[in-house]
N, C-alpha and C positions, 0 to 999 in steps of 0.2 A: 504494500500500500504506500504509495505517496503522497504525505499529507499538501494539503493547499492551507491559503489564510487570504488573509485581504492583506496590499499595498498601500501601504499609512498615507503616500504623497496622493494617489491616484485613486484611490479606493477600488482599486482592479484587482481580481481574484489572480493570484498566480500563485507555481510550486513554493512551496518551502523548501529555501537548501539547507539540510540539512543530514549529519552520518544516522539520524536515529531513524532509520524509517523500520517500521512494525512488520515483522513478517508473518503470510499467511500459513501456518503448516500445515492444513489442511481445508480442503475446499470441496462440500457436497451440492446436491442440487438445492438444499435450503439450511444448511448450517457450513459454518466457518470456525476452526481455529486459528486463534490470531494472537501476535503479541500485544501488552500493553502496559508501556511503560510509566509508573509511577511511584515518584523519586520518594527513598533510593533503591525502591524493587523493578524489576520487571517482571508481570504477571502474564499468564494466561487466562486468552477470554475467549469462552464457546458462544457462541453470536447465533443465532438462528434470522434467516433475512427473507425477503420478500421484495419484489419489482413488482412495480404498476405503471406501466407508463412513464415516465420522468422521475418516477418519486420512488425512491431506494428506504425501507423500512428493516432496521436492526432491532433484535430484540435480546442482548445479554449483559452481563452484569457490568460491564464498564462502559461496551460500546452499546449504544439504544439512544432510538429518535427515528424521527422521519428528517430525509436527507433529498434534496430536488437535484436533480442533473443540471449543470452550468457550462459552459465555455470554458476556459482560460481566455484571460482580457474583459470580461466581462464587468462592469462596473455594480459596487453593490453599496449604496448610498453614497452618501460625500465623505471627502475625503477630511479627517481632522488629524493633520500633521505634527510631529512632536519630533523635536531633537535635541540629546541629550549624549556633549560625546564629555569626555572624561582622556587623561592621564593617569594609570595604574603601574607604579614604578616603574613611569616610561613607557608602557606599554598605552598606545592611541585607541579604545573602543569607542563606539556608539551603538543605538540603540536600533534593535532589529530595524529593518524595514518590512518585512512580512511577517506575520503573524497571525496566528490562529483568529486571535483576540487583538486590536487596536482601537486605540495608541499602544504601544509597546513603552513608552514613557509618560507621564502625567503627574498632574498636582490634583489632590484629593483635601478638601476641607475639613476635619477631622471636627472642631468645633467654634464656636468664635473666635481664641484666641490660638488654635494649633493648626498649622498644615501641615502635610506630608506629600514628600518627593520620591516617587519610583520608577526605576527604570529596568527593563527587560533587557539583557542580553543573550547570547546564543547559549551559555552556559555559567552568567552571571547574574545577578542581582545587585542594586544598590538601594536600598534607602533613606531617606534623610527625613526624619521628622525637627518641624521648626515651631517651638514651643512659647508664645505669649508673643504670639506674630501681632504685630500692629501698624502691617502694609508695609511698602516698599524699604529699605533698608538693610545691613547688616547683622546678623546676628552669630554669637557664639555656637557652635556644636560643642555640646555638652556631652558626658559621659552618657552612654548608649542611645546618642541620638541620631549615629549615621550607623548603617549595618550593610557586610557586604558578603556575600555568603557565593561559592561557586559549588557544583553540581553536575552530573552524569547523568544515564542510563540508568544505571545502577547505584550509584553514590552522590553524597552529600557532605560539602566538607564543614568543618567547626566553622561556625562564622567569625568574620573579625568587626570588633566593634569601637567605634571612639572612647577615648579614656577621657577621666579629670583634664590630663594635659594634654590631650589628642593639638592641638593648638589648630584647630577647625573653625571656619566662621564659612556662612553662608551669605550672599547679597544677592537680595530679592531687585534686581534695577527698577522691574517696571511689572505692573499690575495691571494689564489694559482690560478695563471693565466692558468695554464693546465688543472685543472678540471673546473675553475669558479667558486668558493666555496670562502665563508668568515668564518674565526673562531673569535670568541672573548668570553667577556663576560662582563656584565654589574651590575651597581646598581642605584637606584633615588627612591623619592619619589615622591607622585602625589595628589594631592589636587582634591578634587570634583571642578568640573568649577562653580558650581552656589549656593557654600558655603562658611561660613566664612572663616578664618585661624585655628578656632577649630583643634584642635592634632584629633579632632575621623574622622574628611572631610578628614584625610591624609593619603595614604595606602605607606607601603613600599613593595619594591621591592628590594629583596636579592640572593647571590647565581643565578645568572643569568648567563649562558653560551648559546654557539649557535653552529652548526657547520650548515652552508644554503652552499644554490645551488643561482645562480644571475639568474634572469630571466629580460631580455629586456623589 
């Protein structure tokens, strides 16, 4: 199976590149075994399925739903763009551009005075919660307020988290209230959670900018 998602710029359905694709090991004239990966297992799922027309029906324990036949290129709503690249000890990422699920990066309202910043990568994670936010501005990352966690197939590594001295500050530039979008840009560093103070448990994080969409 090769998964599909939607393209954040274009809102066009296209492949997923990626090494994890689900293989089928078995295939009858109305059930399937298939893999399915959920971190940090991968499981087996026995899927029993059904065609009608356009419309593909799954029925087992991880995979189930009704599923419509589509194109590739095909547009599916509008597009709400998010970009969120980052410096991780020199190493340059950004955030998917396909995906299952988009935006793959976003700002989430948590409550009047807290937002949170997260962003999808191919086998990363980042989060930044900004806590007695009171609009555009600079703000300290505090102890366990950025979290950065990487991830497999099969595994899941310890996360690293900002310290008392993580020496981290976030700057919110700009708030635009008509589109819903936050700009800034960040820096911190992050310690493995279930390791010494050792300099090699600590990753920095550089050259950090964002331009996201808020989603409720």
């Amino acid at each position: 199976m090769q998964p599909i998602g939607r393209e954040g710029i274009t809102a066009e359905v296209s492949l997923i590149n990626t090494k994890y694709v689900p293989d089928i090991h078995k295939l009858d004239s109305d059930k399937m075994i298939v893999d399915h990966y959920m971190h940090p297992e991968k499981r087996i799922d026995t899927v029993r399925y059904s065609i009608s027309s356009d419309t593909l029906f799954l029925e087992g324990k991880y995979y189930q739903g009704k599923f419509r036949r589509i194109q590739p290129d095909t547009k599916i709503g509008e597009p709400l763009i998010s970009r969120f690249e980052v410096e991780i000890d020199g190493r340059k990422i950004k955030n998917l551009e396909i995906d299952e699920i988009t935006p793959t990066a976003y700002v989430t309202r948590m409550s009047s005075d807290e937002i949170r910043i997260k962003s999808n990568f191919s086998s990363e994670k980042i989060t930044i919660k900004i806590k007695e936010y009171d609009g555009p501005g600079t703000y300290i990352i505090r102890k366990d307020q950025a979290i950065y966690t990487q991830f497999g197939t099969d595994w899941i590594s310890p996360s690293y988290k900002t310290q008392s001295d993580s020496s981290g500050f976030i700057t919110i530039e700009n708030k635009d209230s008509k589109t819903n979008r936050y700009t800034g840009h960040f820096e911190f560093s992050a310690q493995r959670a279930d390791a010494s103070s050792d300099p090699e448990n600590t990753i920095q994080f550089t050259e950090a900018d964002f331009d996201l969409p808020v989603l409720e």
